[in-house]
C-alpha positions in Angstrom: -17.8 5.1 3.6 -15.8 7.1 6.2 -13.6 9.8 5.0 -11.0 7.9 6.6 -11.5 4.8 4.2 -11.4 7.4 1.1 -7.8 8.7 2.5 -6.7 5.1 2.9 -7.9 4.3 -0.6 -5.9 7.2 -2.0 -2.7 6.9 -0.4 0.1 6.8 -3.0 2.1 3.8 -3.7 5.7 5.8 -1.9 3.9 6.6 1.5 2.6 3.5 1.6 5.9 2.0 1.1 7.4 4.6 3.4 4.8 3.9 6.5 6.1 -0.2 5.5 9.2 1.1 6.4 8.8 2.7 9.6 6.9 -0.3 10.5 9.7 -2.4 10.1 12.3 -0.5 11.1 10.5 -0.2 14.3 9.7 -3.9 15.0 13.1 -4.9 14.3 14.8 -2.3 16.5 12.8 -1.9 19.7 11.5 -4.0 22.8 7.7 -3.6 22.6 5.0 -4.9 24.3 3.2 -8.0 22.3 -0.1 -6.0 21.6 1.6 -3.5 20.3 3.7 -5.4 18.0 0.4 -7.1 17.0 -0.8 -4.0 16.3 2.4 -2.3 14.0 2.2 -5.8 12.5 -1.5 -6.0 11.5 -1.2 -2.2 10.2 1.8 -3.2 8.0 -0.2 -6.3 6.6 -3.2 -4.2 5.8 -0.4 -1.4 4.5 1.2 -4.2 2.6 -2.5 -4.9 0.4 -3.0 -1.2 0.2 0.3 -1.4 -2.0 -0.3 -4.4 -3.6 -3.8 -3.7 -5.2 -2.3 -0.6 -6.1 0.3 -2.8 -8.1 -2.3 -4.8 -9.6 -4.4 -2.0 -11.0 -0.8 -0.4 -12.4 -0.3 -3.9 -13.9 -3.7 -4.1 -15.5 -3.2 -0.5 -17.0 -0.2 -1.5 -18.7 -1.6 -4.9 -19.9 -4.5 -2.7 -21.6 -1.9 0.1 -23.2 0.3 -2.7 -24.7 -2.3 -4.9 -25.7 -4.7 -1.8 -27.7 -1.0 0.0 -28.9 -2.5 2.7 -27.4 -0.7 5.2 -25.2 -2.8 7.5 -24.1 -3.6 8.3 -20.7 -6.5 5.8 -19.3 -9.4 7.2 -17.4 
């Protein structure tokens, strides 16, 4: 995959929430063209998937620590 993808993949859970944000803020307080706002609005869907997979796996990891009693950090 593209470097590009890796960097998407990575992005922590607060930028992505932070770039939501922006996104919103900016849709709800200017006058843009529709593309555009087609645009902020498909980047803050994909944003918005980013973040929730990223809540899932967080989810799962908890699930497994509670269930085993274990604590330890997972790999």
């Amino acid at each position: 995959m593209s470097e590009q993808k890796d960097n998407q993949e990575t992005e922590s859970f607060d930028a992505i929430l932070e770039q939501l944000r922006t996104i919103v803020e900016r849709l709800e307080s200017e006058e843009l063209p529709l593309e555009e706002s087609l645009r902020a609005f498909e980047r803050g869907v994909a944003l918005s998937r980013r973040g929730q997979r990223i809540l899932d796996e967080a989810e799962r990891r908890v699930e497994v620590l509670l269930r085993d009693g274990n604590t330890a950090p997972l790999e």
